[in-house]
C-alpha positions in Angstrom: -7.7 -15.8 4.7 -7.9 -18.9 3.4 -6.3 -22.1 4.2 -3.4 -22.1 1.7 -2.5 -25.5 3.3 -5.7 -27.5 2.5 -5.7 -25.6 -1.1 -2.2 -27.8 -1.4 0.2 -25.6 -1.0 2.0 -27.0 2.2 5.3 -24.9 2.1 3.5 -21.4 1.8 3.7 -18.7 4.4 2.9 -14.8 4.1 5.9 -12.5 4.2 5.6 -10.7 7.3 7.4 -7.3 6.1 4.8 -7.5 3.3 1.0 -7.0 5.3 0.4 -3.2 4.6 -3.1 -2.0 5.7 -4.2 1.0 2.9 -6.9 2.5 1.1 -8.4 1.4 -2.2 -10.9 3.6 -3.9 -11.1 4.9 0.1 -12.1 1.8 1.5 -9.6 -0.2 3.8 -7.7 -2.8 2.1 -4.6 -4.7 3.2 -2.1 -5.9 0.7 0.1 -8.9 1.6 2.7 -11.8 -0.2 2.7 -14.8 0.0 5.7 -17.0 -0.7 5.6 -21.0 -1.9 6.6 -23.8 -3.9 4.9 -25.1 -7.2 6.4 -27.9 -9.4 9.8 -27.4 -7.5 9.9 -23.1 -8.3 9.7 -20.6 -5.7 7.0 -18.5 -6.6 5.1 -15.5 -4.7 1.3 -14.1 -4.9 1.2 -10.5 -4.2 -2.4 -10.4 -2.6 -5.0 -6.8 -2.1 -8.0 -7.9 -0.1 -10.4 -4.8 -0.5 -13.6 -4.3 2.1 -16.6 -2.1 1.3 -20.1 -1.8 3.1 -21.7 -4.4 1.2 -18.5 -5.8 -0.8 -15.3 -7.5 -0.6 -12.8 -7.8 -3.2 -9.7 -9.5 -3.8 -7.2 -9.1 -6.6 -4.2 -11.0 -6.8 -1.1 -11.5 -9.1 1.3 -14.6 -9.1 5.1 -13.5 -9.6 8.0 -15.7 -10.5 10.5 -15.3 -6.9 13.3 -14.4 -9.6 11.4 -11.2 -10.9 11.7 -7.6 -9.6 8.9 -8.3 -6.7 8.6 -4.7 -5.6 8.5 -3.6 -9.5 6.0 -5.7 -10.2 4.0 -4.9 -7.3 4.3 -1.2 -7.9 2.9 -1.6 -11.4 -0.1 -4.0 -10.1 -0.7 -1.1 -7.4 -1.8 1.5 -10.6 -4.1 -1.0 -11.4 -5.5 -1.9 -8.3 -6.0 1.7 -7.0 -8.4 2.7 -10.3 -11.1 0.8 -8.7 -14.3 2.5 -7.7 -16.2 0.2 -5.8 -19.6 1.7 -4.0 
């Protein structure tokens, strides 16, 4: 992963509950959040990290703390599993 600290983001930290390993398009994946502080709101990235053979893929969606996090998530999800990646 990479260093959300040198990126500038000194406050974030992945949600432990939230690291899922899973399958997208059947290759393995792990989906995770991460939680952090920009211009003084609390926000969260909802992360998929996809590996193939020959390819790597990550998708990822930035959420407002205040919004329905697992709703949002859910709906991303639909998205995320269409992929067909050889």
């Amino acid at each position: 992963m990479r260093d959300l600290k040198r990126g500038g983001l000194e406050d974030s930290h992945i949600l432990p509950d939230s690291v899922q390993r899973r399958l997208v398009g059947g290759h393995v994946a792990l989906s995770y959040m991460v939680e952090y502080t920009s211009q003084g709101r609390s926000r969260v990235q909802y992360f998929v990290r996809m590996f193939a053979k020959s390819t790597k893929g990550t998708f990822f969606v930035e959420i407002p703390a205040k919004a329905d996090i697992d709703d949002f998530c859910k709906r991303f999800d639909l998205i995320v599993n269409t992929l067909r990646i050889p």
